[in-house]
C-alpha positions as CSV (number, residue, x, y, z in Angstrom):
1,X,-62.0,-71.3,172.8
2,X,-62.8,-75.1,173.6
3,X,-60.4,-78.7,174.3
4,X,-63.0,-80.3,171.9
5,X,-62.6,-84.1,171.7
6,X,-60.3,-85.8,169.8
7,X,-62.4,-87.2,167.2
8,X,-64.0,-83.7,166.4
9,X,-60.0,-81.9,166.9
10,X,-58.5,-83.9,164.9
11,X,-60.5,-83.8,161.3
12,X,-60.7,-79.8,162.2
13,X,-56.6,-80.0,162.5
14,X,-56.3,-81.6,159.3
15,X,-58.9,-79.0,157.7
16,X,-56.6,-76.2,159.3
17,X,-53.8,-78.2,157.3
18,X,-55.3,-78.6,153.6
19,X,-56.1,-74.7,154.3
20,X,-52.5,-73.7,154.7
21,X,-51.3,-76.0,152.2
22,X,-54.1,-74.1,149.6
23,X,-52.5,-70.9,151.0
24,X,-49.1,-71.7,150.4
25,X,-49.8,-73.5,146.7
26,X,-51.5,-70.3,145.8
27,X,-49.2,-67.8,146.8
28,X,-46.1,-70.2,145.1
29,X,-47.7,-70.4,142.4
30,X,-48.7,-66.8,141.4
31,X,-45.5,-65.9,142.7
32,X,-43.1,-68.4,140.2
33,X,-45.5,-67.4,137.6
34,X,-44.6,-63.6,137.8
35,X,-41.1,-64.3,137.7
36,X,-41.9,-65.6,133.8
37,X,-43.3,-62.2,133.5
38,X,-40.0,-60.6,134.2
39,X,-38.7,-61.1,130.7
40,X,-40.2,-58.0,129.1
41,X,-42.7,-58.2,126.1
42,X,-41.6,-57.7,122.5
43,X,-44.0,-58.6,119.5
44,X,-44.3,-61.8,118.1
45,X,-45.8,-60.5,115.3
46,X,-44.8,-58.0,112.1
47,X,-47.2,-54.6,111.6
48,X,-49.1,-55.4,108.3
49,X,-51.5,-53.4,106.1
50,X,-55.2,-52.8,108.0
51,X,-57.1,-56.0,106.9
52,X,-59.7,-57.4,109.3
53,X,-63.1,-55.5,110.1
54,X,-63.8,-54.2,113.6
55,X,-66.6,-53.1,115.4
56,X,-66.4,-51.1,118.7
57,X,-68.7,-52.1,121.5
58,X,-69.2,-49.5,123.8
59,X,-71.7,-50.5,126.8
60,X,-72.7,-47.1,128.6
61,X,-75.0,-46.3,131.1
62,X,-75.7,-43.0,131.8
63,X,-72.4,-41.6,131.0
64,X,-72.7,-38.1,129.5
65,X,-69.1,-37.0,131.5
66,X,-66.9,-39.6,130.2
67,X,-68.7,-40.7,126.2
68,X,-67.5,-37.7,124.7
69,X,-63.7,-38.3,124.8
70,X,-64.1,-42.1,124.7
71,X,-66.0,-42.0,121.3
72,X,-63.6,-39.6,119.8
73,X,-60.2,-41.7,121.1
74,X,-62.0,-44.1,118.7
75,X,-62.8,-42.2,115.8
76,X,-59.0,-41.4,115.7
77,X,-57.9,-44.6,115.1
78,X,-54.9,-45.2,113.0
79,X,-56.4,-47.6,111.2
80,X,-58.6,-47.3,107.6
81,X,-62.0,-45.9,108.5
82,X,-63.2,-47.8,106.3
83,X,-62.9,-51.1,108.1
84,X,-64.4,-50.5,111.8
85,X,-67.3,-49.0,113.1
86,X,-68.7,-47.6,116.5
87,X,-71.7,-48.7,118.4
88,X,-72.2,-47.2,121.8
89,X,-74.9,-49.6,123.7
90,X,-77.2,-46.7,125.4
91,X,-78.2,-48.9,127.8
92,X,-81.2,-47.8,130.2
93,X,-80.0,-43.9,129.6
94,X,-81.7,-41.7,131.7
95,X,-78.9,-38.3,131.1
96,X,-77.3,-36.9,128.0
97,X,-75.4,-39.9,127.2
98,X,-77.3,-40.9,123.7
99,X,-77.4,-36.9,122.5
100,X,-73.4,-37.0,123.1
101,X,-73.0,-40.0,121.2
102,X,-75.3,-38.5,118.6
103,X,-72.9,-35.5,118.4
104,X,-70.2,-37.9,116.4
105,X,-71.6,-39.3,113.3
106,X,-69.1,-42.3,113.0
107,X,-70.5,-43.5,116.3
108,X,-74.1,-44.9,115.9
109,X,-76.3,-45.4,119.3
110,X,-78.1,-48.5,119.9
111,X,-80.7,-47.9,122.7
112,X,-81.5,-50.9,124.7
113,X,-84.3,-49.7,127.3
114,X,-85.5,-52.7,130.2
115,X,-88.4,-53.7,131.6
116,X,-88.8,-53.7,135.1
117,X,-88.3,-57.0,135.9
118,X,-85.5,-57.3,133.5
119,X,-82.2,-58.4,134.4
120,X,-79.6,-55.3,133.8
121,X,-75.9,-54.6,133.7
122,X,-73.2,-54.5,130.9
123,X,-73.8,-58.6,130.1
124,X,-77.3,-58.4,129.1
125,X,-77.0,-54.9,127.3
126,X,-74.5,-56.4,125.0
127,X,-76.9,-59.4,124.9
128,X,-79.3,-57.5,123.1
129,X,-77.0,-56.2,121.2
130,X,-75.9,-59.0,120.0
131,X,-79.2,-60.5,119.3
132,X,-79.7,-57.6,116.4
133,X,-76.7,-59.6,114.2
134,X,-74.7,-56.7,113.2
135,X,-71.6,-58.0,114.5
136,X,-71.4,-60.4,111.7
137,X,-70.4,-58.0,109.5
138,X,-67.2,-58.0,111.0
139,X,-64.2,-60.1,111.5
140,X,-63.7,-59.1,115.3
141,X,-66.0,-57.3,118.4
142,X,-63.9,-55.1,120.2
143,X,-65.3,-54.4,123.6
144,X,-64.3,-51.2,124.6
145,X,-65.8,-49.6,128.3
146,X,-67.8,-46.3,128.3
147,X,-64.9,-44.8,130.2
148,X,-61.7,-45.8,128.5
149,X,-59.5,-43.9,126.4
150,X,-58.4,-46.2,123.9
151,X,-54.8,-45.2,121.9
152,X,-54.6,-44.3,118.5
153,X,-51.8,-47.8,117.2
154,X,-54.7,-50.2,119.0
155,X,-56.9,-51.9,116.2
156,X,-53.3,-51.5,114.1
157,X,-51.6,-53.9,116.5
158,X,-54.3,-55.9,117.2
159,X,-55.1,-56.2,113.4
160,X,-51.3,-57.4,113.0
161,X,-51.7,-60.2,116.0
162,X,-54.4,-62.1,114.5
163,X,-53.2,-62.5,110.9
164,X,-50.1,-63.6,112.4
165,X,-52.0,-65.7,114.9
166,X,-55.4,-66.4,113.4
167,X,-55.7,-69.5,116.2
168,X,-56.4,-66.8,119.0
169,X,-60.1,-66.8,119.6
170,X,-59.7,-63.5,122.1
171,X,-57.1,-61.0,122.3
172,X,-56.4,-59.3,125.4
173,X,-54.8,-55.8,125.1
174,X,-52.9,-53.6,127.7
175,X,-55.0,-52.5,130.6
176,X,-53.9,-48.9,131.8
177,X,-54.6,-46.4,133.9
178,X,-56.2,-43.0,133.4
179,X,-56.0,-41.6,136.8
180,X,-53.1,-43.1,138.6
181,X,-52.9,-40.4,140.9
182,X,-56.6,-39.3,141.6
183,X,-56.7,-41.2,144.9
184,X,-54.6,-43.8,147.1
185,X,-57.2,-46.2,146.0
186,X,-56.7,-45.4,142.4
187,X,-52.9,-45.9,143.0
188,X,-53.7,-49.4,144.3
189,X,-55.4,-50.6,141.1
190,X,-53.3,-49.1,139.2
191,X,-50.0,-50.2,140.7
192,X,-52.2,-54.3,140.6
193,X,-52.3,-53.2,136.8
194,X,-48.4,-52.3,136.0
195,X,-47.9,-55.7,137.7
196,X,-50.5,-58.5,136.5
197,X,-50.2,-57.0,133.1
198,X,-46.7,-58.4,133.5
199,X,-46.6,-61.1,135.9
200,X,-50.0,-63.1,134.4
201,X,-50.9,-61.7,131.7
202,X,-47.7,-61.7,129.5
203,X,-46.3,-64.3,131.9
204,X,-49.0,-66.4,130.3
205,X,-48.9,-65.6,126.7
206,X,-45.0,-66.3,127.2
207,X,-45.7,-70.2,128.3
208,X,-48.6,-70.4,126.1
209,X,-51.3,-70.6,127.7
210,X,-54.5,-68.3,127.8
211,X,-54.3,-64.8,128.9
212,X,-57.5,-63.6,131.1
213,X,-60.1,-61.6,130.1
214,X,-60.0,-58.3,131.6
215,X,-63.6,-57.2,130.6
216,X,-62.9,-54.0,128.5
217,X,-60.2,-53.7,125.7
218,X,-60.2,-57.1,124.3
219,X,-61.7,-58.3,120.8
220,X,-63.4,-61.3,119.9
221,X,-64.1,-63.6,117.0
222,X,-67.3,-63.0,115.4
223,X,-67.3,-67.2,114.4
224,X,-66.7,-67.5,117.8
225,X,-70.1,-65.4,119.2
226,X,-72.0,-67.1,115.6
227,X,-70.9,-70.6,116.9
228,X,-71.2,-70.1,120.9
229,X,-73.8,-67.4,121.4
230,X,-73.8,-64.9,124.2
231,X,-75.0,-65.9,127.1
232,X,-74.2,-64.1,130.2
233,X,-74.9,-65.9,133.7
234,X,-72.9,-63.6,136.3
235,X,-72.0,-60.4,136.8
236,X,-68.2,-61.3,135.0
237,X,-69.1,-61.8,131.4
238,X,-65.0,-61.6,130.7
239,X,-64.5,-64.5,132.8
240,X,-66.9,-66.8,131.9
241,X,-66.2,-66.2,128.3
242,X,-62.4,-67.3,129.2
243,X,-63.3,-70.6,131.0
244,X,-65.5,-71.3,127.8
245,X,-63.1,-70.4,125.9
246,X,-60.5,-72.8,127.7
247,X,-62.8,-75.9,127.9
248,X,-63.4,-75.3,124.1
249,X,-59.8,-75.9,123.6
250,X,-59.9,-71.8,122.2
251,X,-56.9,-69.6,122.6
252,X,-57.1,-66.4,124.2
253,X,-53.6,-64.0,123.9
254,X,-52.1,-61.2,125.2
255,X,-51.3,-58.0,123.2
256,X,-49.0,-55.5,125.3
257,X,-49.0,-52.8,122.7
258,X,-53.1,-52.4,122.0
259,X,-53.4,-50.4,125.3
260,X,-56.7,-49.1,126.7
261,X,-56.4,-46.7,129.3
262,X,-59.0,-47.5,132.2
263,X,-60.8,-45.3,135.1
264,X,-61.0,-46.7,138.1
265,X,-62.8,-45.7,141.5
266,X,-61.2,-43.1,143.7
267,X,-63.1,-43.8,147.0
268,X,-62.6,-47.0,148.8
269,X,-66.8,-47.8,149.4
270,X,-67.1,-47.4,145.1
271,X,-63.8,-49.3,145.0
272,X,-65.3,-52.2,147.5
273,X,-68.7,-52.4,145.8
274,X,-67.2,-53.1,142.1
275,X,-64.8,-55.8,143.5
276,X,-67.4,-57.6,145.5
277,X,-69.1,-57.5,142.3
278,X,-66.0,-59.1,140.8
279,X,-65.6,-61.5,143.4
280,X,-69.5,-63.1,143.0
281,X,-69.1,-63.6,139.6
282,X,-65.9,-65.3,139.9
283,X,-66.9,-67.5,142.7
284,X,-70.1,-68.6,141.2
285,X,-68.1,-68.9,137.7
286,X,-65.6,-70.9,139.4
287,X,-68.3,-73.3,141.0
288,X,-70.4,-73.8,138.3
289,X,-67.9,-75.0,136.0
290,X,-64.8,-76.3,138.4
291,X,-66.3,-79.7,137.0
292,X,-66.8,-78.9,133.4
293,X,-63.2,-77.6,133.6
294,X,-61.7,-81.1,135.0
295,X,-63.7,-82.9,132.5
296,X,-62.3,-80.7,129.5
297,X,-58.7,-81.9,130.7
298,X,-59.1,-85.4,129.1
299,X,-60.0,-83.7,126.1
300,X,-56.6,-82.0,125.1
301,X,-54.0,-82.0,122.0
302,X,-51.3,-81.0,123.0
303,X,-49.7,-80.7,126.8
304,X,-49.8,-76.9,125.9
305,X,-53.2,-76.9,126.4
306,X,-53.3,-78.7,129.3
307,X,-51.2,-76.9,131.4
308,X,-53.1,-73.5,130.0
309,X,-56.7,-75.4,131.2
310,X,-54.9,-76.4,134.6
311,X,-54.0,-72.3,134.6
312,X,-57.7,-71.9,134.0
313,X,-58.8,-73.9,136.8
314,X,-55.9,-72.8,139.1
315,X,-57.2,-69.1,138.1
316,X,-60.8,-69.8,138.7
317,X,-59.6,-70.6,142.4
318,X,-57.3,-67.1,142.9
319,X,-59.6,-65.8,145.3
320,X,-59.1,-68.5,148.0
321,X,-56.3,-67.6,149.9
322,X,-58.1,-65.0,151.8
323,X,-60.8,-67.6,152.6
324,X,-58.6,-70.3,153.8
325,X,-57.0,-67.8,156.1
326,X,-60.4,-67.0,157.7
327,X,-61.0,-70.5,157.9
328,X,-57.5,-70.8,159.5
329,X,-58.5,-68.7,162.2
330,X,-62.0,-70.0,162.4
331,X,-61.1,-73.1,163.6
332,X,-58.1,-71.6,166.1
333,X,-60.9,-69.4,168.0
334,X,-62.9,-73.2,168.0
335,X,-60.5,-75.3,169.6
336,X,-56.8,-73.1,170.5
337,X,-55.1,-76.1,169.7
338,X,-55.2,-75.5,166.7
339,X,-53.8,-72.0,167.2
340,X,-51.1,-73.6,169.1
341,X,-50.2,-75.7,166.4
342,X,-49.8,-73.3,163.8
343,X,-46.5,-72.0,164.8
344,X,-45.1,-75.2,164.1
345,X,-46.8,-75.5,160.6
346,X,-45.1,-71.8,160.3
347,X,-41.7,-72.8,160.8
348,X,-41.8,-71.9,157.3
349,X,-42.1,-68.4,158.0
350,X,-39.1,-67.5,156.9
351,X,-39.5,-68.9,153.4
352,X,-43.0,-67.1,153.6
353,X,-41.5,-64.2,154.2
354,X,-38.6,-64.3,151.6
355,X,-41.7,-65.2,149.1
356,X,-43.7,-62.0,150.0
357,X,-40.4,-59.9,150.0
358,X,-40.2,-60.5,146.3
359,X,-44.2,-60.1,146.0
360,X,-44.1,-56.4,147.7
361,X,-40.6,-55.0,146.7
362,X,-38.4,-57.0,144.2
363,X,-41.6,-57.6,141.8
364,X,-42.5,-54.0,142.0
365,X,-39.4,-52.6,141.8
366,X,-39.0,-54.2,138.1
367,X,-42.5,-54.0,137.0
368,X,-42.9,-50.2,137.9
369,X,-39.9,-49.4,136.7
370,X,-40.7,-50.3,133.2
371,X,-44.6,-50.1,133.4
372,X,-45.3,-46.7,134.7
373,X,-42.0,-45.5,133.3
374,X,-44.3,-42.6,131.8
375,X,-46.1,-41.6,134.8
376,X,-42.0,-41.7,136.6
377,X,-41.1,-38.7,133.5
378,X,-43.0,-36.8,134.8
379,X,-41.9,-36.5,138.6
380,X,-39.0,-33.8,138.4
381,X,-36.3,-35.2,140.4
382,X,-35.1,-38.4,142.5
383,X,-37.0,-37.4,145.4
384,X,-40.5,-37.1,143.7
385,X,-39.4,-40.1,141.6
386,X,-38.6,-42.1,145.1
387,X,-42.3,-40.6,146.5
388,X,-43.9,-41.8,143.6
389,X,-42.9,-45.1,144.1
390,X,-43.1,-45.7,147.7
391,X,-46.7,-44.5,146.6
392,X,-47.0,-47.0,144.6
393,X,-46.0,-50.0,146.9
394,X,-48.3,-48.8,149.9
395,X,-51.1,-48.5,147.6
396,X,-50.4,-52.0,146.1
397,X,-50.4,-53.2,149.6
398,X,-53.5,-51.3,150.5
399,X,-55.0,-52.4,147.8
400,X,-54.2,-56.2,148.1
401,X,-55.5,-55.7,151.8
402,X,-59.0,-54.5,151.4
403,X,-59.4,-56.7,147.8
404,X,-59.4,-59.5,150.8
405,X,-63.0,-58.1,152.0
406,X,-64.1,-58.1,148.7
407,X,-63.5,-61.5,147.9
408,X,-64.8,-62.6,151.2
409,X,-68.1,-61.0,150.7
410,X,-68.2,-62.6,147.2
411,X,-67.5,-65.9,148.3
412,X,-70.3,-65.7,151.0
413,X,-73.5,-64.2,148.6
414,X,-71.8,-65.8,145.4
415,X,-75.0,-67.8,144.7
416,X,-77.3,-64.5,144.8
417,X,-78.9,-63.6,141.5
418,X,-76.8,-61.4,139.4
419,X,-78.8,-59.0,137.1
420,X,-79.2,-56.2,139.3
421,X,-75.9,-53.9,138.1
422,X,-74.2,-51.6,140.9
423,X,-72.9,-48.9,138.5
424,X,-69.1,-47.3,139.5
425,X,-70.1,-43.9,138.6
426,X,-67.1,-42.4,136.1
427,X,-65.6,-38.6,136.0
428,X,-63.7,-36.6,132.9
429,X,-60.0,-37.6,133.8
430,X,-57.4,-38.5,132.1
431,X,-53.8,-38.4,134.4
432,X,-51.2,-38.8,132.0
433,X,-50.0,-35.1,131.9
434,X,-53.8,-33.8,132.1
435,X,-53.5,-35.0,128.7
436,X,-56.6,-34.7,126.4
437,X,-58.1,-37.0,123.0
438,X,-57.3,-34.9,120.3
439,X,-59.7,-33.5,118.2
């Protein structure tokens, strides 16, 4: 540590500042806006005869062990067969995937295979799908991941949503679980999911504004993708279509009964290579458009929409807390007065600390409760109930913790090129009592 000069110390003290200010605006923020989230969902729309035509996108790479059920918790839709279809993108196949997907004849393979120098990942296979036209025989895309499990009520309710509400561009539907209990790390997204679902997502859709685009059960309008084109930059495809969506003046909402039951990793090195993945598509969405964004402010109807396009902007920025911190104590192992100073700036401790008791226990206590209210039926008795939860909360934590690395990794190789996919390599399970697709 140095006594810099008082010329260089003082703009670095006033950085240090701005940086716990950014910290603190963040963490209020997300935090009042779960507390919107806390009045629990009901429908704002009536069930209604099957109407619109879907089509099931299914990007899949090399995924013989988890096609089979995925393509068949499709086919037994609750909704008229005759008005959605299946495609399953085969995308750079090298296993059984595309004689799986022949083994269902609703499902119907299209087989994108790359060149070398190709870019690759899920954005440009459904880029080439989308350059055959197909999709405009339908009303809506539904993007559905190779790995999901998608229940039987989802095209029914998301059919209902948008005659009721044919101004949403994208709907957003329920993001579950399938193997909550595979692995601590599994835990941690899961117990992330049983919360943002909640405390953003319906939190959101409560105030009006857009819901975010979660990459895999969410439809879109084909007039939309006819108007705007696909045209993928990053690694997050979902994202970008959301802050396009937002500067467009478009609606995006939130549909809490069209769930889609998710796999995520169960080892902390898959787990920290898909979120670093995250993380450099959000950054380098965030950068490349924070101006566009600012610009498409001036631009709206209704203060609605403003306040959803500044929840845009304040979303595109989520990931900064962890970087202001490291910048925080960058500049305290420079010059120690700053360190010394930050006490002082902390004399609000106590109010961070009654802010991150409600983040880590009063929050989760609520959301749990009523989110993974399933997954607490089937712990016999209080003490496997209680074990469940405490599980729960220390793999929200854990998860929180090491997101932090991720984000910081993204935020340092955000400008890297993105078309070079890291595949999360997906497994045959399903954790809801072992339960399987029926037949």
């Amino acid at each position: 540590m140095f006594n810099l000069p008082n010329y260089v110390f003082l703009p670095m003290k006033w950085l240090a500042i701005c940086m716990v200010i950014i910290v603190f605006a963040n963490l209020i923020y997300f935090t009042t806006l779960s507390i919107f989230g806390l009045r629990k969902p009901k429908r704002d729309y009536k069930m209604v005869p099957d109407q619109k035509k879907f089509v099931f996108v299914v990007p899949a790479h090399n995924e013989e062990a988890v096609i089979g059920p995925t393509i068949k918790s499709l086919v037994n839709q609750n909704y008229d067969p005759d008005l959605f279809d299946i495609v399953v993108i085969a995308d750079n196949c090298t296993d059984r995937t595309i004689d799986v997907i022949h083994s269902y004849p609703r499902a119907t393979a299209f087989e994108n295979v790359s060149g070398p120098e190709d870019p690759r990942g899920k954005p440009h296979a459904i880029a080439r799908y989308v350059e055959t036209n197909h999709w405009k025989n339908y009303d809506y895309i539904a993007f559905i991941d190779a790995d999901n499990i998608v229940d039987a009520n989802y095209l029914r309710e998301m059919n209902a949503q948008v005659i009721t509400h044919p101004e949403l561009t994208v709907v957003q539907g329920y993001l579950g679980i399938k193997n909550v209990r595979s692995s601590i790390t599994a835990s941690g997204y899961a117990a992330v999911y049983f919360i943002t679902n909640r405390a953003v997502q319906a939190a959101n859709y409560l105030l009006g504004w857009n819901a975010a685009i979660g990459g895999t059960g969410f439809i879109l309008d084909t007039n939309y993708l006819a108007e705007h084109g696909w045209n993928p930059r990053s690694y997050t495809e979902d994202f970008e279509l959301q802050v396009e969506l937002s500067i467009a003046g478009k609606r995006s909402g939130w549909n809490h009964f069209a769930v889609v039951h998710d796999e995520k990793p169960d080892s902390l090195i898959a787990s920290h290579n898909q979120r670093t993945r995250w993380a450099q598509g959000h950054w380098y969405v965030a950068f490349t458009t924070t101006w566009r964004q600012i610009l498409s402010l001036f631009k709206s109807k209704s203060i609605t929409e403003f306040l959803s396009k500044v929840e845009t902007l304040f979303y595109s920025y989520s990931m900064v807390r962890p970087v202001a911190m490291l910048g925080i104590l960058l500049l305290s192992l420079i010059d120690k007065r700053i360190f010394d100073y930050l006490p002082n700036l902390f004399s609000l401790l106590t109010f961070w600390v009654g802010i991150e008791v409600l983040n880590f226990l009063i929050i989760p206590i609520v959301y749990f409760s009523q989110e993974a209210k399933e997954y607490f039926a089937d712990e016999k008795g209080i003490i496997r109930k209680l074990i469940f939860f405490i599980r729960l909360v220390i793999a929200f934590i854990y998860n929180s913790i090491t997101y932090m690395a991720a984000q910081l990794v993204g935020f340092c190789t955000w400008f890297k090129p993105q078309n070079k996919w890291n595949k999360t390599v997906h497994k045959a399970t399903f954790d809801r009592n072992e339960e399987e697709v029926p037949e």
